[in-house]
C-alpha positions as CSV (number, residue, x, y, z in Angstrom):
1,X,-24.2,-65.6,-20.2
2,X,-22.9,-67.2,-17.4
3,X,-25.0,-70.5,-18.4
4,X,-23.5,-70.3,-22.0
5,X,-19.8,-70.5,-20.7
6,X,-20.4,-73.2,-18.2
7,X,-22.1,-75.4,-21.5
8,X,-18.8,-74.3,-23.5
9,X,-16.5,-75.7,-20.5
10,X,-18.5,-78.8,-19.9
11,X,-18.2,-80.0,-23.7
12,X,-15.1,-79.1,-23.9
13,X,-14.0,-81.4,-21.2
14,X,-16.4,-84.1,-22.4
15,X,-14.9,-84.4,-25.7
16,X,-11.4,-84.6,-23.8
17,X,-10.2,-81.1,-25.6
18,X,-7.5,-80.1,-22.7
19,X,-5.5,-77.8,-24.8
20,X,-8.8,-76.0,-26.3
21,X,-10.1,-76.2,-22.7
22,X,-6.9,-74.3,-21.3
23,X,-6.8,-71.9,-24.0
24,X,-10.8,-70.9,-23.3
25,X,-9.9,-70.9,-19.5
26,X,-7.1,-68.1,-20.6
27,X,-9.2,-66.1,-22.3
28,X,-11.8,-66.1,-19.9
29,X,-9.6,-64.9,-17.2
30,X,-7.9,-62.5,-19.5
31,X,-11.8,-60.8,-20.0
32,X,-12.5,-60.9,-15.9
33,X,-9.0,-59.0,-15.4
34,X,-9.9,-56.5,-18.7
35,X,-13.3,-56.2,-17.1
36,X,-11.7,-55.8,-13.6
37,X,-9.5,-53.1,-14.9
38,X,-12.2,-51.1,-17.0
39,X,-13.7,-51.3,-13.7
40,X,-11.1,-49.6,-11.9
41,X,-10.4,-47.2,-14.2
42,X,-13.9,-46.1,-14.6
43,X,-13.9,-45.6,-10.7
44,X,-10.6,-43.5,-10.7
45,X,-12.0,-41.4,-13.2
46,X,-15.1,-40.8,-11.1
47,X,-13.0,-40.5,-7.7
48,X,-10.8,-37.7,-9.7
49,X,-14.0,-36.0,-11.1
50,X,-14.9,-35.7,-7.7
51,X,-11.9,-34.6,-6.2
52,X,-12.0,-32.2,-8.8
53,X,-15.1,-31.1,-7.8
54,X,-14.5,-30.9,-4.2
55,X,-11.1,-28.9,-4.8
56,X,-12.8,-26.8,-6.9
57,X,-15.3,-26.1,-4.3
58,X,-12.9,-25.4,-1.7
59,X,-11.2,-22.9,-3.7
60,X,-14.3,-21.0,-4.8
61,X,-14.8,-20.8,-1.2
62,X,-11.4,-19.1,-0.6
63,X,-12.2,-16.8,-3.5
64,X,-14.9,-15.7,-2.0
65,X,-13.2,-14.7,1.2
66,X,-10.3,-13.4,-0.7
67,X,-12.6,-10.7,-2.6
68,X,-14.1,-10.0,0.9
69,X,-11.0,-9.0,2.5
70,X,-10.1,-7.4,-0.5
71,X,-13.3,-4.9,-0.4
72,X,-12.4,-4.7,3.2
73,X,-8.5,-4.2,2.6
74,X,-8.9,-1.3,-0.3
75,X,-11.6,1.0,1.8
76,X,-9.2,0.7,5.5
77,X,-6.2,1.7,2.7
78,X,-8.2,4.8,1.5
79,X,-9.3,5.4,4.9
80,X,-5.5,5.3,6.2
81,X,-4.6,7.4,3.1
82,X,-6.6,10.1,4.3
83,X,-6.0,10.0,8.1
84,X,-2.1,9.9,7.6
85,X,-1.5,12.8,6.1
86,X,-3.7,15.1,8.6
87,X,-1.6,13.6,11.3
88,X,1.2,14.5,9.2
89,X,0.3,17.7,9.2
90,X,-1.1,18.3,12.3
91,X,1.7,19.4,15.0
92,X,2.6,22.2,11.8
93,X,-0.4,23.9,11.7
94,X,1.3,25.2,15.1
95,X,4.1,27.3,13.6
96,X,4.7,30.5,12.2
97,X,5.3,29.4,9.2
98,X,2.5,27.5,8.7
99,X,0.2,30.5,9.9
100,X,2.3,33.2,7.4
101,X,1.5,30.9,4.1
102,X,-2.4,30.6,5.4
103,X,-2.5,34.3,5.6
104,X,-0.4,35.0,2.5
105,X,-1.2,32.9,-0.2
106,X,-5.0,31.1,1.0
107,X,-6.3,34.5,2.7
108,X,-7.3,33.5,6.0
109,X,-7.5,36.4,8.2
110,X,-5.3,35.4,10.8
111,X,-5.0,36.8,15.0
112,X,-1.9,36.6,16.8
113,X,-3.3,33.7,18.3
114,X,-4.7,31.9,15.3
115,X,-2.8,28.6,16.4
116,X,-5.3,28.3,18.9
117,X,-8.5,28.8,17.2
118,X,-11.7,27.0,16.9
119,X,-11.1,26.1,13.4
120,X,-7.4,24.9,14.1
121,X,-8.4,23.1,17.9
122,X,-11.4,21.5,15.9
123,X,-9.2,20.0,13.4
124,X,-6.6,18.8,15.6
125,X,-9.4,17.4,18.1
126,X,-11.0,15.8,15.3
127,X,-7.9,14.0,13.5
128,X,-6.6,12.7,16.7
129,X,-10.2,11.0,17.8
130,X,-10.1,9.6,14.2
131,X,-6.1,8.1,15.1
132,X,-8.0,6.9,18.3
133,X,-10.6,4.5,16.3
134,X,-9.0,1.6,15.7
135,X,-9.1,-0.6,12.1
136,X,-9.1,-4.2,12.1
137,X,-9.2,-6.1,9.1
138,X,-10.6,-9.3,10.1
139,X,-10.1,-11.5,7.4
140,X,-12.1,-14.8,7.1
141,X,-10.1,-18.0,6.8
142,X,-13.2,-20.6,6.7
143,X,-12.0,-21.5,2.8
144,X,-8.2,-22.2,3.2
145,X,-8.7,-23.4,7.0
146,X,-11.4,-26.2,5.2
147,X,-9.5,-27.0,2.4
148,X,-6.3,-27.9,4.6
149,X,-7.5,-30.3,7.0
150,X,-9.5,-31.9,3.8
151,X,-6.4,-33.4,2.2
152,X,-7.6,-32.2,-1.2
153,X,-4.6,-29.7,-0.7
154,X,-2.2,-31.9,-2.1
155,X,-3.9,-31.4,-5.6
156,X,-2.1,-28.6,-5.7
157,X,1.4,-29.2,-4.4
158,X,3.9,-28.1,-6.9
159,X,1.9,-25.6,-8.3
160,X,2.3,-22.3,-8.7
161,X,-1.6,-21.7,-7.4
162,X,-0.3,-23.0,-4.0
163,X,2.9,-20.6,-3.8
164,X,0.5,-18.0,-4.3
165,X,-2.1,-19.4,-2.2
166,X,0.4,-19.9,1.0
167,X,2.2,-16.4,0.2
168,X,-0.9,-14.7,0.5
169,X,-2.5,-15.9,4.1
170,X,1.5,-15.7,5.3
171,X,1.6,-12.3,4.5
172,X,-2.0,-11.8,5.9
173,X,-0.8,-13.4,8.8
174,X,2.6,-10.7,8.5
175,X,-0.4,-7.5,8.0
176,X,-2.5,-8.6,11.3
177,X,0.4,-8.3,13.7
178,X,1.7,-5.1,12.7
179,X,-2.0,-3.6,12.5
180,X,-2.6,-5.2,15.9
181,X,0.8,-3.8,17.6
182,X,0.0,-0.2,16.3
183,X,-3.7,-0.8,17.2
184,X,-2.5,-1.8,21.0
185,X,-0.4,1.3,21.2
186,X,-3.1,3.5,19.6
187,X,-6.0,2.3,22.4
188,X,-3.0,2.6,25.6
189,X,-2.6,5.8,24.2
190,X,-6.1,6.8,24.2
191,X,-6.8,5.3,27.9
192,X,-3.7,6.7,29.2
193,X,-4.7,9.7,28.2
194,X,-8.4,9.9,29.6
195,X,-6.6,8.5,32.7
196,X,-4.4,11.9,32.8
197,X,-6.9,13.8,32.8
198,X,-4.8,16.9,31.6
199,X,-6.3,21.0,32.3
200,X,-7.8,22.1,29.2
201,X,-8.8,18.5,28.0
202,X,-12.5,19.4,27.5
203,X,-12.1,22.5,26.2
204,X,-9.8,21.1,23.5
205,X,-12.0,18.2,22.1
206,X,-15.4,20.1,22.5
207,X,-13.7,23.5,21.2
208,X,-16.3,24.9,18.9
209,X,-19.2,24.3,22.1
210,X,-18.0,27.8,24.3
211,X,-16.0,30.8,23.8
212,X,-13.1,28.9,25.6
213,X,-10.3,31.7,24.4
214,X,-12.5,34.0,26.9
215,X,-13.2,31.5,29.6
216,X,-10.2,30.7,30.2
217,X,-8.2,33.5,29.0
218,X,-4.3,33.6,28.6
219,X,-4.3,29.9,30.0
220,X,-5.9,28.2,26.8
221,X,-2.2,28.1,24.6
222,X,-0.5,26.4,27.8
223,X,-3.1,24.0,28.2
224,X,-3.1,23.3,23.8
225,X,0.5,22.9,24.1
226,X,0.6,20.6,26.8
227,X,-1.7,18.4,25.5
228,X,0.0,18.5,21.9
229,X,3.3,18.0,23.7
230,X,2.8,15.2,26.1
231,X,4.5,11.6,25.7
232,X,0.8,10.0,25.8
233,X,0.2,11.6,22.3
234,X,3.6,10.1,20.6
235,X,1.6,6.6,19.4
236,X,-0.4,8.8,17.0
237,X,1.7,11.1,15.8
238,X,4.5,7.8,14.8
239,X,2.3,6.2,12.4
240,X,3.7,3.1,10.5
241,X,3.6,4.0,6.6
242,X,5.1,-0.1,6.8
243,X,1.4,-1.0,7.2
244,X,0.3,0.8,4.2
245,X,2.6,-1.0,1.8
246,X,1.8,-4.6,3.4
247,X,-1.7,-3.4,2.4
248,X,-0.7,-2.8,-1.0
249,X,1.1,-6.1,-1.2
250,X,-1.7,-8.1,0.5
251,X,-4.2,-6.3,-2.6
252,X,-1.4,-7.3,-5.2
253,X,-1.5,-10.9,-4.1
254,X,-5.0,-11.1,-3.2
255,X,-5.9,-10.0,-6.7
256,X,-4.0,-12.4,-9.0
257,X,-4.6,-15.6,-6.6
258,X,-8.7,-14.6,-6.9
259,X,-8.5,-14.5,-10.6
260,X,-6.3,-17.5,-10.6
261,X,-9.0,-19.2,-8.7
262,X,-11.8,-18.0,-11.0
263,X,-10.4,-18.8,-14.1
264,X,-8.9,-22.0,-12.9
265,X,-5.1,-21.7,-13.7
266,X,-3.2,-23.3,-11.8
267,X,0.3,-21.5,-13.4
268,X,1.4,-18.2,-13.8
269,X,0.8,-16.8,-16.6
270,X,2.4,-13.3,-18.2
271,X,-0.5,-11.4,-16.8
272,X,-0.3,-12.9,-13.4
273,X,3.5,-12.1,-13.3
274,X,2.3,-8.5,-14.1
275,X,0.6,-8.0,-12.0
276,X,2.4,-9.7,-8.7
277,X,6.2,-7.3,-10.1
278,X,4.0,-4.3,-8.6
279,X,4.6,-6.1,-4.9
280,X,7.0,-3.8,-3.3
281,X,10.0,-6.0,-1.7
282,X,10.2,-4.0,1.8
283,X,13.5,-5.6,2.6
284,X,15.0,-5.7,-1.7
285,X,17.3,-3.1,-3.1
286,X,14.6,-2.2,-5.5
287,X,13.3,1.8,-4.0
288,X,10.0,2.0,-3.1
289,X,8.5,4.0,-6.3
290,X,6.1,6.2,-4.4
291,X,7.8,9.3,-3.3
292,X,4.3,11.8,-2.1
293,X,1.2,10.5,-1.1
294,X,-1.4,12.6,-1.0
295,X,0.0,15.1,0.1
296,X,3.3,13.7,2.7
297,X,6.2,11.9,2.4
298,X,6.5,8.4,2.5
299,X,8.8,6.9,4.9
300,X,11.6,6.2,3.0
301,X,12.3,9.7,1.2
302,X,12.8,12.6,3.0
303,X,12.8,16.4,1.9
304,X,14.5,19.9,2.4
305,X,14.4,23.1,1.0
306,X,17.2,25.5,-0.6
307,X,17.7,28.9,-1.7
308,X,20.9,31.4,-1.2
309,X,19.4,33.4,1.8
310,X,20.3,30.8,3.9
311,X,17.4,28.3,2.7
312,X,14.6,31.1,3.4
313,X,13.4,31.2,-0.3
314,X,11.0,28.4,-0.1
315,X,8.3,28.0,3.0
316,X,7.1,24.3,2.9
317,X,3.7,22.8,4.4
318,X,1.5,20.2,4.7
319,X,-1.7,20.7,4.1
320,X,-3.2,17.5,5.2
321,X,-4.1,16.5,1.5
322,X,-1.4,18.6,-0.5
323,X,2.1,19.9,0.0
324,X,2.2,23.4,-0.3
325,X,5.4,25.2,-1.5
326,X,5.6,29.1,-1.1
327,X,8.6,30.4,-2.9
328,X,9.9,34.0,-2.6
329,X,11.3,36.1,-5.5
330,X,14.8,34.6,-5.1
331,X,17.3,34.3,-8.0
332,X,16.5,30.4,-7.5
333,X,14.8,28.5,-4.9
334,X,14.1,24.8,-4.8
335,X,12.4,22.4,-2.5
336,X,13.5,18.5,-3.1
337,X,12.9,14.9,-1.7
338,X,15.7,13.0,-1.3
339,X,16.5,8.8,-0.4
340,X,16.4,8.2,3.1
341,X,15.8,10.2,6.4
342,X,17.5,12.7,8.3
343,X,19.9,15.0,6.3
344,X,20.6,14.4,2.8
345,X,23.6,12.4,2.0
346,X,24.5,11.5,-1.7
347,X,26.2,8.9,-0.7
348,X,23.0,7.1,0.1
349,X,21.4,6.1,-3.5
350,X,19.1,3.7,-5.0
351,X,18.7,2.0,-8.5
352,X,15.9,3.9,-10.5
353,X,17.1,2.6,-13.9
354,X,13.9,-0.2,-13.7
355,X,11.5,2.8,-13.7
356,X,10.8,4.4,-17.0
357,X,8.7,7.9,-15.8
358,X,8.9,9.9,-13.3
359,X,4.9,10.9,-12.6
360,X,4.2,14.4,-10.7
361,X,0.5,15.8,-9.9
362,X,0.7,19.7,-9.5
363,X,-0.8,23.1,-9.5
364,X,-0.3,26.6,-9.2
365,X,-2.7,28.3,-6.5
366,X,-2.6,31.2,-9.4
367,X,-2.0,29.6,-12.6
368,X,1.1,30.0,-15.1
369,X,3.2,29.2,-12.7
370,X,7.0,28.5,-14.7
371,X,8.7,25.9,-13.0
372,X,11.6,23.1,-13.4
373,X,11.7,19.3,-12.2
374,X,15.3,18.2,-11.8
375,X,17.0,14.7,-10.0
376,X,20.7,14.6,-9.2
377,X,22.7,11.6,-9.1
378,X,25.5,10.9,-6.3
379,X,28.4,13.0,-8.7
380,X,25.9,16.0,-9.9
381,X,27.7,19.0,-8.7
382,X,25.4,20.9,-6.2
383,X,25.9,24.4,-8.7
384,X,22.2,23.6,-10.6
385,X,24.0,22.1,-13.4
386,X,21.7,18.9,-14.0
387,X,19.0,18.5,-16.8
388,X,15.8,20.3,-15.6
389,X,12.4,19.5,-17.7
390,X,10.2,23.2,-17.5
391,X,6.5,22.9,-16.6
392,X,4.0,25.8,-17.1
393,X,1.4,24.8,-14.1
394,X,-2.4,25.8,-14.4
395,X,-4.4,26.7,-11.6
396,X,-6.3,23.7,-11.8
397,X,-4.7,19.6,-10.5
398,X,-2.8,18.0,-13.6
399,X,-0.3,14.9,-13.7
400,X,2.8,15.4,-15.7
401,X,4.0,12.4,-17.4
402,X,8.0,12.8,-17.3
403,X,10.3,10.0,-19.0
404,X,13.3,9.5,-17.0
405,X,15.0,9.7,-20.2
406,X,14.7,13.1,-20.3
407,X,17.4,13.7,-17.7
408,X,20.2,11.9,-19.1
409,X,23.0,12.2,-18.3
410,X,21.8,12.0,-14.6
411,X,22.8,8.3,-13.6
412,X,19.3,6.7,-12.6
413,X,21.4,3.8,-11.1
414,X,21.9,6.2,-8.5
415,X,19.6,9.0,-7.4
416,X,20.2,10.6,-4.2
417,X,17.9,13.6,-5.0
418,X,14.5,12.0,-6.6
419,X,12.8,14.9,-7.6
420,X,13.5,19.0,-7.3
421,X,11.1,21.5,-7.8
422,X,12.9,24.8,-8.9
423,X,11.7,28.1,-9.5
424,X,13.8,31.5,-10.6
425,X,13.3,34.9,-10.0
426,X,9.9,34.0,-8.7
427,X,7.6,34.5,-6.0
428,X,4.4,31.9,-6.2
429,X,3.0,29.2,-4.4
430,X,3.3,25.3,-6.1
431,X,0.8,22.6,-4.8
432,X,1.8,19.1,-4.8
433,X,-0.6,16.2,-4.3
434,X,1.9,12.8,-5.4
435,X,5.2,12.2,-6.7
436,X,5.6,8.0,-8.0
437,X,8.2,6.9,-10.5
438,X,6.6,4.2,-12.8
């Protein structure tokens, strides 16, 4: 080929045929630079194939860890779930009233000194080992640690995969120094106390070995309620429900950026904006919609009780998985959860009008329990005048599905009292396992 354009040049110039001559010289440079540039282009599409590629393998990589810490995040959630509430509950099994509802309504056959029991020591031993054993979630960066000192990063920049993608090991970043701040006070706590070596220690984490009630005689209640009572303890007892809900966020997140990975969008889509509206803004107006969990309040609602004898109609307890609420035959009684902590105050409201149900799992320890779920807004007169929705309870767990439009004309812009639970002329016993507003 090359031999066949030389022979073209050489005649041309021999039969003196400048212009023809320039002309071929033209178009010959004008194929080299098309060839050139075909060139090019064909090696910038196989540069971005494999930067493609290479991205791409990064972020399976990170989707891979993601779902790890994902399986790891959902079973130390559960785990917390279940630990929280028996810590909850745990000082109360100490009190009168928690030992009257035992006897009355679940039949234990109770002592005078049933507080100090086997069964009650052993639980109480038992819980607060289990607040001892510290959870780590140790999440594994390789993937996004990889793909950000490879420079492929910049692929995404812009995109909506790469808010999502930063968000999530920031907030990951947010989760693993509160767990490791509670986790340092939970293990001082637990050396600290070996170090104390307080009387009765032994006897009250080995409790169902010996008859320690007659070993040691009148001395075994002093010896329980030091131990219960002493500053060492406080670290388990003040749980941070914060760390739950930076769980739940981290799950939200972790979710919607591993299907974005897998199914290669790199924008949100109505799905993905579904799904990351759950993701609870801890320092946003918006209330946090879980009221009861599993059996205790969450830390930003608070509850009381009230009847006319002087608030004595309703005895409440936590069970350690359930609430339990034992009402008397009062002409009403009510127990309710309210915004905030301390004592209620209707001046301090949140905006609920986002919410469309209000979602309640209950039973009645008997069955055919009749009952009333009420809210109040800040101007509802305190005289049991607001909309009620009557519930006939079963003896056996069922959720009840409440639209908050059922208790118009309560203002859901702003609750002060989230829920009531009221009961008339009356005596029964009402178990709660969750209250969430969806």
């Amino acid at each position: 080929m090359i031999k066949f354009f030389r022979k073209i040049r050489f005649e041309l110039l021999e039969e003196n045929k400048i212009v023809k001559y320039l002309k071929y010289a033209v178009g010959e440079i004008v194929l080299v630079v098309i060839g050139i540039l075909i060139a090019i282009q064909i090696n910038n599409s196989n540069q971005k194939r494999l930067n493609a590629e290479a991205l791409e393998g990064y972020l399976n990589s990170i989707a891979n860890n993601v779902q790890s810490d994902l399986n790891k995040a959902e079973m130390y959630t559960q785990k917390r779930l279940e630990l929280f509430p028996r810590i909850s509950g745990m000082r109360r099994r100490m009190s009168p009233e928690y030992q009257k509802i035992m006897s009355e309504v679940y039949g234990e056959n109770l002592t005078a000194d049933a507080r100090y029991s086997v069964q009650n020591l052993s639980f109480m031993a038992q819980t607060i080992n289990e607040a001892w054993s510290s959870i780590y979630l140790t999440p594994n960066l390789s993937g996004f640690e990889s793909l950000k000192s490879s420079g492929f990063l910049s692929q995404l920049q812009g995109t909506d995969l790469e808010k999502l993608l930063f968000d999530y090991y920031n907030k990951l970043d947010e989760l693993i120094l509160l767990e490791n701040n509670y986790n340092s006070g939970i293990q001082q706590s637990s050396e600290e106390f070996i170090k104390a070596d307080l009387p009765g220690t032994y006897a009250f984490f080995s409790s169902g070995t010996r008859d320690w009630s007659t070993e040691l005689g009148g001395r075994l209640p002093a010896m329980v309620d030091e131990i219960l009572d002493h500053p060492i303890l406080f670290p388990v007892f003040f749980w941070p429900y914060e760390l739950i809900v930076k769980y739940e966020n981290l799950l939200v997140r972790g979710h919607a950026l591993h299907e974005m990975i897998v199914t290669g969008k790199k924008a949100f889509d109505e799905e993905i904006n579904q799904q990351l509206a759950q993701i609870f803004d801890e320092y946003g107006d918006v209330p946090y919609p879980k009221i009861i969990r599993n059996g205790y309040n969450t830390h930003y609602y608070n509850s009381a009780v009230a009847s006319p004898n002087n608030n004595q109609g309703v005895n409440m307890q936590f069970l350690g998985s359930h609430i339990a609420l034992q009402f008397s035959a009062e002409p009403w009684a009510a127990a309710y959860w309210f915004v905030g902590n301390g004592v209620p105050d209707s001046n301090r409201v949140k905006d609920f009008s986002n919410f469309q149900t209000l979602r309640v799992k209950l039973r009645g320890t008997k069955g055919g329990e009749q009952i009333a779920i009420g809210l109040k807004d800040r101007s509802d007169p305190t005289d049991g005048s607001e909309t009620k929705i009557p519930l006939t309870l079963t003896n056996e767990w069922h959720t009840y599905d409440i639209p908050l439009a059922s208790f118009a004309p309560t203002r859901l812009e702003e609750l002060f009292i989230v829920t009531s639970i009221i009961v008339e002329n009356q005596a029964c016993t009402i178990e709660v396992e969750s209250i969430e507003f969806l």
